[in-house]
C-alpha positions in Angstrom: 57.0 30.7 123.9 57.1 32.9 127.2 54.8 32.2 130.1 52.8 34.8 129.3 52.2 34.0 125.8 51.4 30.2 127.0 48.6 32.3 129.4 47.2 34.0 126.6 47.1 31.3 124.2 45.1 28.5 126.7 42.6 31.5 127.0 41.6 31.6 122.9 40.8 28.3 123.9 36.5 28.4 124.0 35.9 25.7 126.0 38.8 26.1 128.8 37.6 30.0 129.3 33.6 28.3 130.0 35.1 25.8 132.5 37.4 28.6 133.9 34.6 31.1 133.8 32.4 28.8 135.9 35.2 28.1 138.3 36.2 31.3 139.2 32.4 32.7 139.9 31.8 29.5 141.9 34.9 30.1 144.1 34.4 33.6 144.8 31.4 32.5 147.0 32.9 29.1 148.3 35.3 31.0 149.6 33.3 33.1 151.5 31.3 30.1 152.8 33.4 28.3 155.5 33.4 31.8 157.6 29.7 32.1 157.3 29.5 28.2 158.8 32.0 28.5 161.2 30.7 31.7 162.7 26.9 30.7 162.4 27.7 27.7 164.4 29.7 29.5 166.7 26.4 31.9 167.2 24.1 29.3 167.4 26.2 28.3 170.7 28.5 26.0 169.1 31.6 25.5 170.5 35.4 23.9 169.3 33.3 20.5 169.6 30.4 21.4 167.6 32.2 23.2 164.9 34.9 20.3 164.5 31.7 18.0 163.9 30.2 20.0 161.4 33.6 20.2 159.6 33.8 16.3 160.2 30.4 16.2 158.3 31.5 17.9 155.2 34.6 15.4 155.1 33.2 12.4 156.0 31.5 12.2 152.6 33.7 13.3 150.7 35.9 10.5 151.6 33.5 7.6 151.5 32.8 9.3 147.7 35.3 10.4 145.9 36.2 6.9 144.9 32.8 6.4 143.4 33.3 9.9 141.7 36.7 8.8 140.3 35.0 6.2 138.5 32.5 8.1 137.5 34.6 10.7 136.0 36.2 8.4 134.1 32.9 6.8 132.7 30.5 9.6 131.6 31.1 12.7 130.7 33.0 15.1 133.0 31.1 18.1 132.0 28.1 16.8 132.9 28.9 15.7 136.2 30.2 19.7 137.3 26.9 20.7 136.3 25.2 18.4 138.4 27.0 18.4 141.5 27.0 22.4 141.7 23.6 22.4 140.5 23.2 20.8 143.7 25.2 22.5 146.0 23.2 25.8 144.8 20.4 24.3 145.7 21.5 23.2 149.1 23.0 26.9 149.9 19.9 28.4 149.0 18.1 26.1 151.4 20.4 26.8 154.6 20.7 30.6 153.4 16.9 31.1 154.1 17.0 29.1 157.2 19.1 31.3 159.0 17.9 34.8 157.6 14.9 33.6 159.0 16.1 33.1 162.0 14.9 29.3 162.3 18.4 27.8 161.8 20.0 25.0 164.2 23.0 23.5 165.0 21.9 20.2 163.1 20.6 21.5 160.2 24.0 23.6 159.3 25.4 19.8 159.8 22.8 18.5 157.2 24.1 21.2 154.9 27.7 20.9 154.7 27.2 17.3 154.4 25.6 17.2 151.1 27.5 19.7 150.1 30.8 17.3 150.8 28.7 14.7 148.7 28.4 17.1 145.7 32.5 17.9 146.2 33.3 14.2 145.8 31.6 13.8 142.4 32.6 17.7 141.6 36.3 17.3 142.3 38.0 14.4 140.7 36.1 15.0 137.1 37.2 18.8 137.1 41.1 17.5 138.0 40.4 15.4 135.0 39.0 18.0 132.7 41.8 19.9 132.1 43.4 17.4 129.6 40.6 17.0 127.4 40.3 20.9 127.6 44.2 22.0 126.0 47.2 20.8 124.3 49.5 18.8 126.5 52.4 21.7 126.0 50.0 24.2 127.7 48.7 22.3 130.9 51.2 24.1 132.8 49.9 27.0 131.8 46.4 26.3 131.9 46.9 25.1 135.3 48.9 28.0 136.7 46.1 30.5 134.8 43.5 28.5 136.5 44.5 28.6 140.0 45.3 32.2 139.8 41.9 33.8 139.5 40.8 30.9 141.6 43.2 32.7 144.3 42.4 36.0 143.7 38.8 34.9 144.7 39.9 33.0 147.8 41.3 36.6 148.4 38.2 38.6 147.8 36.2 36.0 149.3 37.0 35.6 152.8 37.9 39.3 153.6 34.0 40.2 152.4 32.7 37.2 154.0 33.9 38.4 157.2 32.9 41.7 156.7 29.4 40.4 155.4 29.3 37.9 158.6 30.3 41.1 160.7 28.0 43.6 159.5 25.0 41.6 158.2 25.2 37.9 159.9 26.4 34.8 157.7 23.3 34.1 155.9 23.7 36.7 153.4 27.6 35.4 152.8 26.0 32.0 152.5 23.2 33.6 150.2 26.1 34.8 147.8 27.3 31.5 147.8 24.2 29.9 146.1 24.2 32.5 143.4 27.5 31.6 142.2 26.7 27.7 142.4 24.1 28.7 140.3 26.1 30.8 137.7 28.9 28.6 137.5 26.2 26.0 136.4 25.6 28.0 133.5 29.6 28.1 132.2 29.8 24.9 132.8 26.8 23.7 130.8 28.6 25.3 128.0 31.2 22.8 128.0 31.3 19.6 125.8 33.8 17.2 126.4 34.2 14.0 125.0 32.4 10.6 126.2 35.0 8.7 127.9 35.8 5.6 125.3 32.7 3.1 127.1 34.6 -0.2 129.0 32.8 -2.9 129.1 34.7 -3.5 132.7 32.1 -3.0 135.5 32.6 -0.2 138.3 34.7 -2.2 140.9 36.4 -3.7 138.1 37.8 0.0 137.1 38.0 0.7 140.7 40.5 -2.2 141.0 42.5 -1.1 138.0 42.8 2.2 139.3 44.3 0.8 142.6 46.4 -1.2 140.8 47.7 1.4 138.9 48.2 3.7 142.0 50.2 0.7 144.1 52.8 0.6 141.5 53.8 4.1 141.5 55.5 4.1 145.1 56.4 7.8 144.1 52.7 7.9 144.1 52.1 6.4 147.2 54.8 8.1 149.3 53.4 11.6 148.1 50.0 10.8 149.0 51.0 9.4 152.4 53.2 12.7 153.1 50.1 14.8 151.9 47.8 13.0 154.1 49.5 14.1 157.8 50.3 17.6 156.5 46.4 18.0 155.2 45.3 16.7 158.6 47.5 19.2 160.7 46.7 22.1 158.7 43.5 21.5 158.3 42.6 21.2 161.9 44.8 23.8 163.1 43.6 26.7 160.0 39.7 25.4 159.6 39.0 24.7 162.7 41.2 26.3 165.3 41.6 29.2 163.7 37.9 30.8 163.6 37.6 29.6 167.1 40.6 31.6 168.4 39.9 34.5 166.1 36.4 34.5 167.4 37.4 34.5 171.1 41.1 36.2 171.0 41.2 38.1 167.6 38.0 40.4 167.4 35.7 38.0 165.8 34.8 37.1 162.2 36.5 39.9 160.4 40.2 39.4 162.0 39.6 35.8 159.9 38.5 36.7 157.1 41.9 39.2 156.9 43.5 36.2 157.8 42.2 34.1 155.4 41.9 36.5 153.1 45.8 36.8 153.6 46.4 33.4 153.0 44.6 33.3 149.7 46.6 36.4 149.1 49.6 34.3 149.3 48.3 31.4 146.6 47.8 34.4 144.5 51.6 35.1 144.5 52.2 31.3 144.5 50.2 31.4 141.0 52.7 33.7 139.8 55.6 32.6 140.9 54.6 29.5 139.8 54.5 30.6 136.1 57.4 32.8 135.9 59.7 30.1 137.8 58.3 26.9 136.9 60.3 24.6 139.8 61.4 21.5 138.2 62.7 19.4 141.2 59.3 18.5 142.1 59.7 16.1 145.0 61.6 19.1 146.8 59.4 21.3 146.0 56.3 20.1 147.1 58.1 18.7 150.6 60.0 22.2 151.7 56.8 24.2 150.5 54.4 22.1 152.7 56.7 22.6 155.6 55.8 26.2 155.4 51.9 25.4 156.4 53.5 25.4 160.2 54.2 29.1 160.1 50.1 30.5 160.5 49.6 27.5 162.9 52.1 28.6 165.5 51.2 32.4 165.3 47.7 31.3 165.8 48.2 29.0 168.6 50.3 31.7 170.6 48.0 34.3 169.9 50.3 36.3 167.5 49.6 40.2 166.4 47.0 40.1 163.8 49.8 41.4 160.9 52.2 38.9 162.0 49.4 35.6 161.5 48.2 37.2 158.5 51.8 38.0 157.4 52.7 34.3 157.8 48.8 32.6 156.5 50.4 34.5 152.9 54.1 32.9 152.9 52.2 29.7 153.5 49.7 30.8 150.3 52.7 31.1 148.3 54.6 28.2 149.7 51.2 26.1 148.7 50.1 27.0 145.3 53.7 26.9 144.0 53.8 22.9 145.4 50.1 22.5 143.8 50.9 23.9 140.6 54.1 21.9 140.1 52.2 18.8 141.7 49.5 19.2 139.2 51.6 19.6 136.0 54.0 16.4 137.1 50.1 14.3 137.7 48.8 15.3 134.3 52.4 14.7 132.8 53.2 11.0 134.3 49.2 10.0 134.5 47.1 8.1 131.3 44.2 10.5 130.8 41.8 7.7 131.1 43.4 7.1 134.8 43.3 10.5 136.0 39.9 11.0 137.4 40.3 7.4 139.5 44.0 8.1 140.7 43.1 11.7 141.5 40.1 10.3 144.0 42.2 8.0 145.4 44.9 10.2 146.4 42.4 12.8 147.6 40.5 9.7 149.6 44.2 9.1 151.0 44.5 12.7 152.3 41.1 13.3 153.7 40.5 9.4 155.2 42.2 10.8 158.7 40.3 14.6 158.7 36.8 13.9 159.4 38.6 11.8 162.8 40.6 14.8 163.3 38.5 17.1 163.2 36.5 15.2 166.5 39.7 14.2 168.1 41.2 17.7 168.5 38.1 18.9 169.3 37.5 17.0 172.3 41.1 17.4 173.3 41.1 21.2 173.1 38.7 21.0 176.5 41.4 19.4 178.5 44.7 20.6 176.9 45.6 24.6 176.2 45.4 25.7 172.2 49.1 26.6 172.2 50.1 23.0 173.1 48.2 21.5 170.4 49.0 23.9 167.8 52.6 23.7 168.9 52.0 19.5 168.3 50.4 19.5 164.8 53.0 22.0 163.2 55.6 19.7 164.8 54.2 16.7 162.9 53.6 18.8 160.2 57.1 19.5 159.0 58.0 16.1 160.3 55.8 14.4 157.8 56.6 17.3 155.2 60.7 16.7 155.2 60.6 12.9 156.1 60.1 12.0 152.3 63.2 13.8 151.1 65.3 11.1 152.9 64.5 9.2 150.1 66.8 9.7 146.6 63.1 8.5 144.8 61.6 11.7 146.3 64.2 14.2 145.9 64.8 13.5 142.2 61.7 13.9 141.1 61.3 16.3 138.1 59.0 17.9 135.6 60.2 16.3 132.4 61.1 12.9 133.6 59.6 9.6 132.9 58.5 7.9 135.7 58.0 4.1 135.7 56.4 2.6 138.6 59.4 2.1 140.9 62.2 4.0 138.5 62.7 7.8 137.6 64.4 8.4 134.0 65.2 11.5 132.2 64.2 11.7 128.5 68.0 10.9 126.6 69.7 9.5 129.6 70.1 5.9 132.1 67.8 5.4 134.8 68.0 8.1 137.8 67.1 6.6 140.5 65.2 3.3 141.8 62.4 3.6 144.7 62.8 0.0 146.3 66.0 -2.0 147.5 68.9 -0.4 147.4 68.0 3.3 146.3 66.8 4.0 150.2 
C-alpha cells in the first residue's frame, strides 16, 4: 500500500478524523497567538527583557508539569484530559482577548496568561503524543502521523501570516480573540473521542513516575537524543521566539515582516510533511541530527539583519528540515515505546528539552543589553549545530533505523546479529 493510500485509509478511521479535526482548528489560532503576545508586549513598552520573561512564563510551567501530565496520561483517559486542558486555555484567551480590546491590558497580566496557558500545554501535550496508538493500527502510525502534522502545518502557515496582518491592521487582541474560538471548537472534536481507560495500576503516582524513569535511563539512545534535543530547542527557541519579533519589530517593518517569516517557516514543515510521506528516511539517528542542524540557517539571517526573502527563504528549509526529523522521530518513539509508557517517556523527554528555556529565555535577554544581536545569534547557531552533529560521533546514533529493535543499550535488525552496542566499546 502506497503512502497515499495509507493517508486515506487512517482518515475512514472515525475517531482519528475527531482528534485530527480538533487539532487542526485549535492550531490555526495557536499559531496565530505568539505574534499577538509578542507584539502586545512589545506595545505595552515591553522590551527583549520583558518579552523573554513572558516567554519564560509560558515555559516555566510547562516544565515543572509535564511530568505530572505524563502520569496522568497514562492513568485516565487521554481524551478527557485534551478536553479539559483546551477547555481551559479557551477560557484563558477569551479573558486576555477582552483585556486588551478594552484597552485595560498590562504587562503582568499578558504574563498571567501565557502561564496558565503553559499549565494547560503540560497536561494537553504528553496525552495527545500518546493518543495516536490507541487511535489506528500500528502499520498506519506513520501515516497517521505524517497526515497529522500536515494540516497541522498548513495552519502554522495560515496562522502566522494573518496574525500579523490582524496584529497590523487591527492590534493583537482580535488575533488573540480568534484564538479562543478555536480552543473552544477543538473542545467539541475532541469530546467526540472515546478512548480506552488506561488498564487501572494499583502503583501510586511517584511509583509510575519512577518506572517511567527507569524505563527512560535504560534507553541511552533515549537519553542521548533527548540531551541533543535539549541545546538545539534552547538555541532556536531563543533566537526564533524571542529574537526574532524583536528584530522584526525594530529592523524588519514590524509585525507583518514576522508573520511572513513565520508563516514561511511553517511553510517549510508543510513540505517536510510531504517529504516526509513520500520518502520515509529510515536512518533515523542521521536524520534527526543533520535536519536539526539546519535550525541555524533563519538564526544567522536574522541576527545580520538579512533581506526579508532571504530569512524567510531560509525559516522554510529549516520547516522542512524539522518536520521531516519530527515525523521520523515520532514513528521510531511509537515503534520502540510500550503504549502504556508513552505518555510518561514523552513528558520526560519534553521536561528534558524545555528544563534550560525558561532560563534562556531571561539569560539572553539580559545579555542582549550589553552584547550586539549579531554576536549572540552568531553564538547560539554555533552551539546549535555543535550539539546537532556531536551525537553522530557515536555508531549507537548513526545506526539508528525505523524497523529495528532497540534494546536498552543494543540496536538489532529484525532477521540479523546485533548492530551495534551504545556503552563500552561501540564509542
Amino acid at each position: 500500500m502506497n503512502s497515499i493510500k495509507e493517508a486515506a485509509v487512517v482518515l475512514r478511521h472515525r475517531q482519528f478524523r475527531s482528534f485530527w479535526t480538533g487539532r487542526v482548528v485549535s492550531s490555526l489560532g495557536s499559531a496565530a497567538a505568539p505574534i499577538a503576545v509578542a507584539f502586545a508586549a512589545l506595545e505595552a513598552g515591553g522590551g527583549v527583557e520583558w518579552l523573554g520573561f513572558i516567554l519564560a512564563l509560558n515555559i516555566a510551567p510547562q516544565v515543572l508539569l509535564l511530568l505530572v501530565g505524563g502520569v496522568l496520561g497514562d492513568r485516565v483517559r487521554r481524551d478527557r484530559v485534551m478536553v479539559v486542558a483546551n477547555a481551559v486555555s479557551g477560557v484563558v484567551q477569551v479573558a486576555i482577548a477582552i483585556l486588551i480590546l478594552t484597552g485595560v491590558a498590562e504587562l503582568w497580566m499578558l504574563a498571567a496568561s501565557v502561564f496558565l496557558l503553559g499549565i494547560a500545554s503540560a497536561f494537553f501535550q504528553p496525552a495527545s503524543q500518546g493518543s495516536i496508538v490507541q487511535l489506528v493500527p500500528a502499520e498506519l502510525r506513520v501515516a497517521a502521523n505524517a497526515v497529522l502534522r500536515l494540516p497541522l502545518n498548513i495552519a502554522k502557515v495560515l496562522g502566522p501570516a494573518l496574525g500579523g496582518l490582524a496584529v497590523a491592521l487591527v492590534g493583537p487582541g482580535w488575533a488573540l480573540a480568534f484564538n479562543a474560538s478555536t480552543f473552544l471548537v477543538s473542545v467539541f472534536f475532541l469530546a467526540a473521542i472515546r478512548l480506552p481507560q488506561p488498564i487501572k495500576s494499583k502503583a501510586s503516582a511517584i511509583s509510575a513516575f519512577r518506572t517511567g524513569w527507569k524505563e527512560f535511563r535504560a534507553r541511552r539512545w533515549y537519553v542521548i537524543m533527548v540531551a541533543q534535543s535539549a541545546a538545539t530547542v534552547l538555541m532556536w527557541l531563543v533566537g526564533f521566539q524571542l529574537f526574532g519579533p524583536v528584530i522584526s519589530h525594530s529592523s524588519l517593518g514590524g509585525a507583518f515582516a514576522w508573520g511572513l517569516i513565520s508563516g514561511g517557516f511553517a511553510f517549510g514543515l508543510v513540505g517536510g510533511s510531504l517529504v516526509a510521506v513520500a520518502v520515509r528516511p529510515q536512518r533515523v539517528g542521521v536524520t534527526v541530527s543533520l535536519c536539526l542542524a539546519t535550525q541555524a540557517l533563519p538564526l544567522v539571517a536574522l541576527g545580520f539583519v538579512a533581506p526579508i526573502w532571504v530569512i524567510v527563504g531560509a525559516a522554510a528549509l529549516a520547516g522542512v528540515a524539522l518536520d521531516i526529523s519530527i515525523v521520523s522521530w515520532s514513528a521510531f518513539f511509537q515503534e520502540q515505546i510500550p503504549e502504556g509508557l508513552q505518555s510518561r517517556l514523552s513528558s520526560i523527554s519534553t521536561f528534558g528539552q524545555l528544563l534550560p528555556v525558561p532560563i534562556g529565555y531571561i539569560l539572553f535577554g539580559a545579555l542582549s543589553r550589553n552584547h550586539g544581536t549579531p554576536g549572540i545569534m552568531g553564538l547560539m547557531s554555533t552551539v546549535l549545530v555543535v550539539a546537532a552533529l556531536l551525537p553522530l560521533l557515536l555508531p549507537s546514533i548513526r545506526h539508528l533505523r525505523l524497523g529495528q529493535v532497540v534494546d536498552g543499550d543494543s540496536a538489532t535488525i529484525p532477521g540479523g546479529a546485533s548492530k551495534v552496542g551504545t556503552g563500552g566499546d561501540s564509542r
